[in-house]
C-alpha positions as a Markdown table, in Angstrom:
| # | Residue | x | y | z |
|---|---|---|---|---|
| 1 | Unk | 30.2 | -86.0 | 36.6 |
| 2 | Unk | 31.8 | -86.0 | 40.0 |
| 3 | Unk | 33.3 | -82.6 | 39.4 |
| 4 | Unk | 29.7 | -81.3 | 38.9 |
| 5 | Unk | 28.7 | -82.8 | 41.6 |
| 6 | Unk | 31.4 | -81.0 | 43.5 |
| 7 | Unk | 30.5 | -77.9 | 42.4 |
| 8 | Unk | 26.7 | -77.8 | 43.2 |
| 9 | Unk | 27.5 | -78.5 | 46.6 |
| 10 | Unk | 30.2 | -75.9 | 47.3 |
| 11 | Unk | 27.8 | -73.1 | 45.6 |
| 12 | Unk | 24.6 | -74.5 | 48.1 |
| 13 | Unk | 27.4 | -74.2 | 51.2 |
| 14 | Unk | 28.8 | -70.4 | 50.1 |
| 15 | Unk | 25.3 | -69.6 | 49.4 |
| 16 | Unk | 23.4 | -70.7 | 53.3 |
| 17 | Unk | 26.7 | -69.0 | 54.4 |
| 18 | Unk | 25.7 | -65.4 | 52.4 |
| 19 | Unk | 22.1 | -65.5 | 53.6 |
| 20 | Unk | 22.9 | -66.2 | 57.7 |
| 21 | Unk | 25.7 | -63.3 | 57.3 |
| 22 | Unk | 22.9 | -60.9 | 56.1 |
| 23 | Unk | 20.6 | -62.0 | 58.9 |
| 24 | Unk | 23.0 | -61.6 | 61.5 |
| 25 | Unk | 24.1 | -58.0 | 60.1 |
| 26 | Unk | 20.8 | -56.9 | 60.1 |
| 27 | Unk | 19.8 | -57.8 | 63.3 |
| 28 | Unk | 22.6 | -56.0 | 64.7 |
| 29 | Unk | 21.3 | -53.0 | 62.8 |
| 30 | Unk | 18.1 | -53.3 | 64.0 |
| 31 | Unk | 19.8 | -54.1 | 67.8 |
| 32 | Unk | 21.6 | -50.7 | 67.3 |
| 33 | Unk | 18.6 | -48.3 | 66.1 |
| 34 | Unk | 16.4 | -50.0 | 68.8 |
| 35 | Unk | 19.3 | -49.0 | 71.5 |
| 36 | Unk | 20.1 | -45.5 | 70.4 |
| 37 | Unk | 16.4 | -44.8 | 70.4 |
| 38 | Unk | 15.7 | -46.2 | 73.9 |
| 39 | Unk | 19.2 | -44.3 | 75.3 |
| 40 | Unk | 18.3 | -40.9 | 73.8 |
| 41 | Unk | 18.4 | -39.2 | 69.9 |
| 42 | Unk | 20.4 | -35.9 | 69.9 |
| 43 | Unk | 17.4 | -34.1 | 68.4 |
| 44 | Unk | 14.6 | -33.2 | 71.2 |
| 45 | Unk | 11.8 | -33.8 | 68.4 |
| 46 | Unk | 12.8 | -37.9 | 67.7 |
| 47 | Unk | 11.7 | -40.6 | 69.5 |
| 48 | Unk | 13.5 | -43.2 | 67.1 |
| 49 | Unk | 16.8 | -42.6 | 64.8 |
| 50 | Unk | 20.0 | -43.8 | 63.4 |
| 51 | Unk | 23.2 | -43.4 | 63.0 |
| 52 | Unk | 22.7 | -43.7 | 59.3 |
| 53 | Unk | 19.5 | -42.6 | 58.5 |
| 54 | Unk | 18.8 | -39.7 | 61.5 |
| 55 | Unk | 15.5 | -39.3 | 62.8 |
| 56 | Unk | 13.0 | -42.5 | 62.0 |
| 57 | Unk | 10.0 | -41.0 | 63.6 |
| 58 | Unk | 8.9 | -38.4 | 65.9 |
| 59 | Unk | 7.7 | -37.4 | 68.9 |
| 60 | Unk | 4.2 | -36.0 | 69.2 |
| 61 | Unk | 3.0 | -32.6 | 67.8 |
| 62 | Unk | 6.3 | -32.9 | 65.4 |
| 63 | Unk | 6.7 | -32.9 | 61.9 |
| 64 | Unk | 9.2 | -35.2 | 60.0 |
| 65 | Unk | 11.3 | -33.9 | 57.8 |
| 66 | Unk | 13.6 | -34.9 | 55.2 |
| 67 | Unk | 16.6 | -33.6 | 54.5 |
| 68 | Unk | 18.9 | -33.6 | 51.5 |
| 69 | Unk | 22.6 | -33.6 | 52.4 |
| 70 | Unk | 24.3 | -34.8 | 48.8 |
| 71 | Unk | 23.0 | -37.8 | 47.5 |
| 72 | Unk | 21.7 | -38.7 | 51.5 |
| 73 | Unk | 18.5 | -37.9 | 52.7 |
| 74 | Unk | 18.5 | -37.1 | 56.8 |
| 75 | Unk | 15.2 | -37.2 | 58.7 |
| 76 | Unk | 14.8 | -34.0 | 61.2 |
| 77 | Unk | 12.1 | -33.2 | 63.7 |
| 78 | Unk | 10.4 | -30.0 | 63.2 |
| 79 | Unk | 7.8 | -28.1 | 65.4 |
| 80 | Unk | 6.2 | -26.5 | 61.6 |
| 81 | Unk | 7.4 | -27.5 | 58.0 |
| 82 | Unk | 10.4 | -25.1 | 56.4 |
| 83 | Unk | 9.2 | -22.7 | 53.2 |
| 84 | Unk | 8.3 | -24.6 | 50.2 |
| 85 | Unk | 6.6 | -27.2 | 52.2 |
| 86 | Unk | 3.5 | -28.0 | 54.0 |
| 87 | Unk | 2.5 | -30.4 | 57.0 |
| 88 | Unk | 0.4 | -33.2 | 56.8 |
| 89 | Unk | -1.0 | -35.3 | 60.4 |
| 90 | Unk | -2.3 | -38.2 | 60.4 |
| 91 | Unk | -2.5 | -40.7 | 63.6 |
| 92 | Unk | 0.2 | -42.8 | 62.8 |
| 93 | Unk | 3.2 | -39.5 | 61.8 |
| 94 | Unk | 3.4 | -35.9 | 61.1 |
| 95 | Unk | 5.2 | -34.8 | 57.8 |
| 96 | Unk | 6.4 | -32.0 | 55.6 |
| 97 | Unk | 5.7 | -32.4 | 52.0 |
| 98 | Unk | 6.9 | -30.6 | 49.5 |
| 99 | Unk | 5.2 | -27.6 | 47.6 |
| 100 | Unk | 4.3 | -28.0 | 43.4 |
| 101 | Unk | 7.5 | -26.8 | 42.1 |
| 102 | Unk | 6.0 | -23.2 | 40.6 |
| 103 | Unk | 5.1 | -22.8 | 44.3 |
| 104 | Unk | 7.1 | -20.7 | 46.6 |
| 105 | Unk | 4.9 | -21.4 | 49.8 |
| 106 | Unk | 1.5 | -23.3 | 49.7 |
| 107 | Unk | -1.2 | -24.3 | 52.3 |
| 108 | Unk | -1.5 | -27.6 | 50.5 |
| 109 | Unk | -0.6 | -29.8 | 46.9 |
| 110 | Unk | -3.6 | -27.3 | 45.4 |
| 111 | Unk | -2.9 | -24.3 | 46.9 |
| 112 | Unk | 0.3 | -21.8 | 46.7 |
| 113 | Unk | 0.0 | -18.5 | 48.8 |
| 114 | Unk | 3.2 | -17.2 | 47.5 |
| 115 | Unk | 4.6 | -18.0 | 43.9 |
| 116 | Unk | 8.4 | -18.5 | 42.4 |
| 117 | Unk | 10.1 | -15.4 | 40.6 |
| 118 | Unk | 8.3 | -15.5 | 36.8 |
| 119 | Unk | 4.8 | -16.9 | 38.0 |
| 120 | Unk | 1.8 | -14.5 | 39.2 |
| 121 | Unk | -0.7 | -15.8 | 42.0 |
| 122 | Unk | -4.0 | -15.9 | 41.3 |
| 123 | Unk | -6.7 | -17.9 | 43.4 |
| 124 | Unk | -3.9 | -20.0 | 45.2 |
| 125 | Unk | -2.7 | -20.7 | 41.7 |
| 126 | Unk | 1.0 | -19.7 | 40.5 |
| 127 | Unk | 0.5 | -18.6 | 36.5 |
| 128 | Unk | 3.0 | -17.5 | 33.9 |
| 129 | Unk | 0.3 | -15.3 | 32.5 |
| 130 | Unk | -2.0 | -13.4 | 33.9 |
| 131 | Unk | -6.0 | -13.5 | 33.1 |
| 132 | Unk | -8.3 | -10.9 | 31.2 |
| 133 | Unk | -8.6 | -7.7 | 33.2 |
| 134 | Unk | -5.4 | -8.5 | 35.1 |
| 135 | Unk | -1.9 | -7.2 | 35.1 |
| 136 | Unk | 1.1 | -9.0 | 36.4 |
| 137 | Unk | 2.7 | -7.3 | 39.5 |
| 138 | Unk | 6.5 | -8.4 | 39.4 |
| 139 | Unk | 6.7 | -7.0 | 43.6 |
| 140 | Unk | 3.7 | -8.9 | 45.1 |
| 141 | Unk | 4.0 | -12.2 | 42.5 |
| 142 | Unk | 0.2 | -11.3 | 41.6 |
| 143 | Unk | -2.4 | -11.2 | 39.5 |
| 144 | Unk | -3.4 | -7.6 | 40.2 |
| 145 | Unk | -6.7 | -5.3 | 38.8 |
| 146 | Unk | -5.6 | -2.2 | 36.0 |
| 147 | Unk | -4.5 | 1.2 | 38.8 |
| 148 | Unk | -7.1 | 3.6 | 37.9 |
| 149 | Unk | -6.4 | 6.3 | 35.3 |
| 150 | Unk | -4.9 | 8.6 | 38.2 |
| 151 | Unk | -3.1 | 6.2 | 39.9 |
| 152 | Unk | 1.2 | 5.2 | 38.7 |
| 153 | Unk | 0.9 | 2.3 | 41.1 |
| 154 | Unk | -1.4 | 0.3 | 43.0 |
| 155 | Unk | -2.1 | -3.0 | 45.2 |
| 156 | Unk | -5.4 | -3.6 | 43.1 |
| 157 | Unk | -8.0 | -1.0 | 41.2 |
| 158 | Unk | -8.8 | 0.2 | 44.5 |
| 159 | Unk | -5.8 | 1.2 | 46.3 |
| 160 | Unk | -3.1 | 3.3 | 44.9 |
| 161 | Unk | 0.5 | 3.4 | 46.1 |
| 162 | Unk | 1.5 | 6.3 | 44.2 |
| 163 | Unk | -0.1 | 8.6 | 42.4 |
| 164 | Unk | 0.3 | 10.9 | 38.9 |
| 165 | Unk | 2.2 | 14.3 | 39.2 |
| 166 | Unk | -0.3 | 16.7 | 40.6 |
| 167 | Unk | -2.3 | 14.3 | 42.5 |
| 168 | Unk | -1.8 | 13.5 | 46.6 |
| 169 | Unk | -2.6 | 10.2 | 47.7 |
| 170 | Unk | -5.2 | 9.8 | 51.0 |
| 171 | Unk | -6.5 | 6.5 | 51.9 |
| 172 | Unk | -5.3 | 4.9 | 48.5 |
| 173 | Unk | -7.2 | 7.7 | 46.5 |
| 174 | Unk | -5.3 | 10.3 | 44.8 |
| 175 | Unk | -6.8 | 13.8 | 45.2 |
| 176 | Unk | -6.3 | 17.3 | 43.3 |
| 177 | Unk | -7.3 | 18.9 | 46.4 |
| 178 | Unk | -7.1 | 17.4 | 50.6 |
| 179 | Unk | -9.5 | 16.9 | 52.6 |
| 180 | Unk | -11.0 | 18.9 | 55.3 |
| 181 | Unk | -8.4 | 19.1 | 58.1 |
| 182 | Unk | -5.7 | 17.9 | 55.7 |
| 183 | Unk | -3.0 | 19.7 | 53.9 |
| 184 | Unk | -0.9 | 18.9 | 50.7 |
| 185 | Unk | 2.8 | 17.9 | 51.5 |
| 186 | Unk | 4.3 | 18.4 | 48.2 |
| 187 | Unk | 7.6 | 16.3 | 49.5 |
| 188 | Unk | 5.9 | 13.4 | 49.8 |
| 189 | Unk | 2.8 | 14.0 | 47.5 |
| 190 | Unk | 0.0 | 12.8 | 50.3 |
| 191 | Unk | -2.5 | 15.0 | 52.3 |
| 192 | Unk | -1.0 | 15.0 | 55.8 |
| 193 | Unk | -2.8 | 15.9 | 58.8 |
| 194 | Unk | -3.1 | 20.2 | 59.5 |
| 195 | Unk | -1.2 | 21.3 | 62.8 |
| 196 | Unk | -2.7 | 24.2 | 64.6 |
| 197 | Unk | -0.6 | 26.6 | 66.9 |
| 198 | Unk | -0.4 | 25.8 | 70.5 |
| 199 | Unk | 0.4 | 28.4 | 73.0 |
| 200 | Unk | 0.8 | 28.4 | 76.9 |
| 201 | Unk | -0.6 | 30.5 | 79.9 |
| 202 | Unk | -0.1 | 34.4 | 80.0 |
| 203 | Unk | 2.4 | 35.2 | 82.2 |
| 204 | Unk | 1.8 | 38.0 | 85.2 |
| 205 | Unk | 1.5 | 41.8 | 84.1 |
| 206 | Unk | 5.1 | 43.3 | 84.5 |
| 207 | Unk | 5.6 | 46.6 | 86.4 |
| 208 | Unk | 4.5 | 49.5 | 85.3 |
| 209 | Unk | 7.6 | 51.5 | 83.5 |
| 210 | Unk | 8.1 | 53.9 | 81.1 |
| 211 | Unk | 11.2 | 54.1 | 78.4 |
| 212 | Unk | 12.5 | 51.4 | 80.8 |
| 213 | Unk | 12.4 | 53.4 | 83.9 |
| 214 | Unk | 9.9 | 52.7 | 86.7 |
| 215 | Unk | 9.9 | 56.6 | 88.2 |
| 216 | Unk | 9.9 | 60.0 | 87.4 |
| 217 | Unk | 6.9 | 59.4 | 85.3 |
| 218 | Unk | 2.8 | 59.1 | 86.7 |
| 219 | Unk | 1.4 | 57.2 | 83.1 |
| 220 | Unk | 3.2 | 53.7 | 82.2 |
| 221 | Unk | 2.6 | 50.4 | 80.5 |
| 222 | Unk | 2.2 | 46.9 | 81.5 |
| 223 | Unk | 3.2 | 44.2 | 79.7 |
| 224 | Unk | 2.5 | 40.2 | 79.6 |
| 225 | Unk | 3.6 | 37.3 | 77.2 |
| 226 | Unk | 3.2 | 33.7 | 76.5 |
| 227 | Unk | 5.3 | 30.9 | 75.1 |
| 228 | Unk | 4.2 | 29.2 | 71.4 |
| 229 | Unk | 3.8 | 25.4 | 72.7 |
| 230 | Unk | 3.6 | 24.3 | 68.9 |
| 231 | Unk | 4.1 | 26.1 | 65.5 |
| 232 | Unk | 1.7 | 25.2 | 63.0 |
| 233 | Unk | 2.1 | 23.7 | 59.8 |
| 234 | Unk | 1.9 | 25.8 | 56.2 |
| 235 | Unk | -1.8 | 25.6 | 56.2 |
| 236 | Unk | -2.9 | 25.1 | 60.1 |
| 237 | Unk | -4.7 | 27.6 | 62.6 |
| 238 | Unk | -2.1 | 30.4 | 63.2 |
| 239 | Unk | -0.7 | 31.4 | 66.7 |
| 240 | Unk | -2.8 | 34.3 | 68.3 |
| 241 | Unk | -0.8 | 37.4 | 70.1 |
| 242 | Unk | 1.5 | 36.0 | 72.4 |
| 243 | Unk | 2.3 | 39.4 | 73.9 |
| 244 | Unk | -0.2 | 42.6 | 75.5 |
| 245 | Unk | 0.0 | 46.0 | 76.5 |
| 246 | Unk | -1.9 | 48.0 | 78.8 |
| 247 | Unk | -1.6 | 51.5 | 80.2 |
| 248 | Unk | -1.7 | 52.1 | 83.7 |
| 249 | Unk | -1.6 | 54.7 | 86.1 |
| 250 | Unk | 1.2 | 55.1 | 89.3 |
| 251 | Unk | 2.0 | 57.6 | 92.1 |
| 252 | Unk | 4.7 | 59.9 | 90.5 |
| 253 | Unk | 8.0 | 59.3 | 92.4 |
| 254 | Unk | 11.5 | 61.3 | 91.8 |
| 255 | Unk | 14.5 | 58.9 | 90.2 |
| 256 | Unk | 17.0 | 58.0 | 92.6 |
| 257 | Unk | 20.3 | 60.6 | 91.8 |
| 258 | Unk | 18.3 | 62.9 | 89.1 |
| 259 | Unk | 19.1 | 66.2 | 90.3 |
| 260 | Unk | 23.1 | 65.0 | 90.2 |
| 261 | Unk | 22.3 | 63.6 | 86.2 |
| 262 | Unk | 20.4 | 67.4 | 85.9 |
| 263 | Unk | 23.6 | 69.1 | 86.8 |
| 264 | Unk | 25.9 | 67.4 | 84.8 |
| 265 | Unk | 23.5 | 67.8 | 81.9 |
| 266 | Unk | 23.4 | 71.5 | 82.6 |
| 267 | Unk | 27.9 | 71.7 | 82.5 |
| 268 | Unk | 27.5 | 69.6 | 79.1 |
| 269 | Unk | 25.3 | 72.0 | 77.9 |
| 270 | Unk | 27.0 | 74.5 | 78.7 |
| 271 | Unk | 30.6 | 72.9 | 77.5 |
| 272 | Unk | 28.7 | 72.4 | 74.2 |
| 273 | Unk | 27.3 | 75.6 | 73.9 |
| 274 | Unk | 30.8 | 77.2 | 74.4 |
| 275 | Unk | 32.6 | 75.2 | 72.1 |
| 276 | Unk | 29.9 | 75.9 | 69.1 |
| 277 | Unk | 30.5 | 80.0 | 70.0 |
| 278 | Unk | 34.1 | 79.2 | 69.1 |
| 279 | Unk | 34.0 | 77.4 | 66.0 |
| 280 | Unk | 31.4 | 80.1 | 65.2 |
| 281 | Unk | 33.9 | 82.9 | 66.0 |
| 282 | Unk | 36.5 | 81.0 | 64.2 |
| 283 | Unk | 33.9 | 80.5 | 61.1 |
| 284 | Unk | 32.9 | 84.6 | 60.9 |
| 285 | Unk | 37.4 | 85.0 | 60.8 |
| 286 | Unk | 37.2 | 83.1 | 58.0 |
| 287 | Unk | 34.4 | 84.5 | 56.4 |
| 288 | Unk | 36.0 | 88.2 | 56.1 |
| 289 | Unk | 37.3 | 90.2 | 53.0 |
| 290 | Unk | 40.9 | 89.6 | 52.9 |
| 291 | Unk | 41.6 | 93.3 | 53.2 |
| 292 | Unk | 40.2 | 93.4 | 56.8 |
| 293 | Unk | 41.7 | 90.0 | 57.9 |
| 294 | Unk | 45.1 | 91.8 | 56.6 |
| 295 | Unk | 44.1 | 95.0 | 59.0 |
| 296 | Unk | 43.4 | 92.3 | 61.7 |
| 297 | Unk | 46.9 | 90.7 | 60.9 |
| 298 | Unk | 49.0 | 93.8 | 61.5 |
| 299 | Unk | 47.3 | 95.0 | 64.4 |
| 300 | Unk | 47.7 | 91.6 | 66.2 |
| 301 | Unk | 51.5 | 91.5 | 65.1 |
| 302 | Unk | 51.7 | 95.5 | 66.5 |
| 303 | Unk | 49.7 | 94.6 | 69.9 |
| 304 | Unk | 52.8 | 91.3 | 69.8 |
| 305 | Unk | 55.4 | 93.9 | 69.7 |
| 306 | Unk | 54.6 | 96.3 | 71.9 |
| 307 | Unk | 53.8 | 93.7 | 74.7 |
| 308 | Unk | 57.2 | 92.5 | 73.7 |
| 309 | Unk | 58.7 | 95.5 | 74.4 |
| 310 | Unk | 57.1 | 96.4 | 77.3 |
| 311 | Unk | 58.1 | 92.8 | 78.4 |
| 312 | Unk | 62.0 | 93.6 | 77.5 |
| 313 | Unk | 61.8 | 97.6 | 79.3 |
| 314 | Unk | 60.7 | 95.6 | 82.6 |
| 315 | Unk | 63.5 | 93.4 | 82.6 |
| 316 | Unk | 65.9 | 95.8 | 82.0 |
| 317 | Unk | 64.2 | 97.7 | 85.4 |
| 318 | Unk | 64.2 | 95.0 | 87.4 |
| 319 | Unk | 67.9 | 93.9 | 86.2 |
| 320 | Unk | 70.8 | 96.1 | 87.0 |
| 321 | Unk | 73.3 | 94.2 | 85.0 |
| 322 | Unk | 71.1 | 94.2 | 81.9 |
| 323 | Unk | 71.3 | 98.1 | 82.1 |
| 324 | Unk | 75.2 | 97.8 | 82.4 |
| 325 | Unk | 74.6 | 95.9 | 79.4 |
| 326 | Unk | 73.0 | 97.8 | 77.3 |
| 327 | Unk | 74.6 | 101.0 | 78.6 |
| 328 | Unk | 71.5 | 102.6 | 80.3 |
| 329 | Unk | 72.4 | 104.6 | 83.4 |
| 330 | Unk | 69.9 | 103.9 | 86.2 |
| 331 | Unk | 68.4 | 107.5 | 87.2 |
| 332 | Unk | 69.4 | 108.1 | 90.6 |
């Protein structure tokens, strides 16, 4: 009985000993969040935190968020809520809540403006399925109208984004044919814009010449140009002339050095002219019976010999040894 008695009161002790322990440890926790927050959080957007649990609330115009580091949840300050989350105020705190889970951005709990890969947005709702009359668009995560027959893409049954082969796409239309001022680019299968030639000024009218000369001559031309600013495009305006001519009339004037050019014109001639007599000459030689050009042969060969001899006979005159020689008396 006395054992029991014993007991009770050792439990009753260990237990008032438990509970001030707990008291005391949490008012220094409470002692240490109020003193951190009064010297200063490291984040500009808190006004209270802790060591333990980061942020506790937050300065004016920011949002509290909470963030999941492993099995801890951190509270951070933020100007505007992350992706996948939206901001609610209220007078007492500012915070991020998260978007339905089908929801890849929202406006609020009811309404998604962007949806996770496999659902389709339609009316700030994320679907697995599309509607009646509307066709999932895997690139915009929407509920989208059927492209018209001509179009191979499109944003809605209004605007295409590419159209069939054969078509060019204007405005979201496709077109067999431009419009007005508009050309088909067949690289990129849309009517572009036309571009018209641009040219500059005419420049001044040159000198009056003639073959490239300006003398010896009384009727010339004159000539201007002008520079092509820009070229047009396949189907735009094309350039006009960009050069004239015009005759004119000047005071006939003699060429510097032309009566030395008209002599040594005349000796070419004339060198010319000789040299064709020649090969004529030598071309009529040619041209004779063999029998005469055989008559012609000997009769050059006997005019050779006899100026040969005549050339020998001389020598022999002038030479008085060459007479001893040949045994010749000179006459006296």
């Amino acid at each position: 009985m006395h054992l029991q008695l014993i007991s009770i009161v050792l439990i009753i002790l260990y237990c008032m000993d438990y509970t001030r322990g707990q008291h005391s440890s949490s008012r220094h926790r409470h002692h240490k969040q109020i003193s951190s927050g009064g010297s200063g959080c490291q984040q500009g957007g808190c006004l209270t935190c802790s060591d333990y649990n980061g942020c506790l609330s937050c300065k004016p115009r920011f949002f509290m968020h909470l963030e999941r580091i492993g099995m801890k949840q951190i509270g951070v300050c933020m100007t505007s809520c992350p992706p996948g989350f939206y901001d609610i105020r209220s007078p007492e705190r500012n915070t991020c809540t998260k978007c339905r889970s089908e929801c890849d951005s929202c406006f609020n709990k009811n309404f998604c403006t962007r949806c996770r890969p496999g659902y389709y947005l339609h009316l700030g709702k994320c679907l697995e399925s599309c509607p009646d009359g509307l066709v999932p668009s895997d690139i915009q995560r929407e509920c989208v109208s059927r492209c018209p027959v001509e179009c191979e893409a499109c944003v809605n049954s209004e605007q295409c984004t590419r159209c069939r082969p054969g078509l060019y796409q204007f405005h979201g239309r496709c077109h067999h044919v431009c419009p007005e001022d508009y050309e088909p680019n067949d690289k990129l299968m849309e009517c572009t814009s036309q571009v018209h030639c641009e040219v500059g000024q005419w420049s001044e009218w040159s000198p009056c010449s003639r073959s490239g000369r300006t003398c010896g001559f009384r009727r010339g031309q004159e000539t201007r140009t002008r520079l092509v600013l820009q070229y047009p495009s396949p189907f735009g305006r094309p350039c006009p002339e960009i050069s004239e001519i015009k005759e004119c009339l000047v005071k006939r004037r003699r060429c510097p050095g032309r009566g030395k050019n008209k002599d040594r014109r005349n000796r070419n001639n004339r060198r010319v002219k000789t040299s064709q007599e020649v090969l004529r000459d030598r071309k009529k030689e040619r041209d004779r019976d063999p029998g005469d050009r055989d008559n012609s042969d000997n009769r050059n060969k006997t005019e050779q010999r006899r100026r040969r001899d005549q050339s020998t006979l001389t020598l022999i005159q002038r030479s008085p040894k060459a007479l001893h020689y040949f045994g010749i008396t000179p006459k006296s």
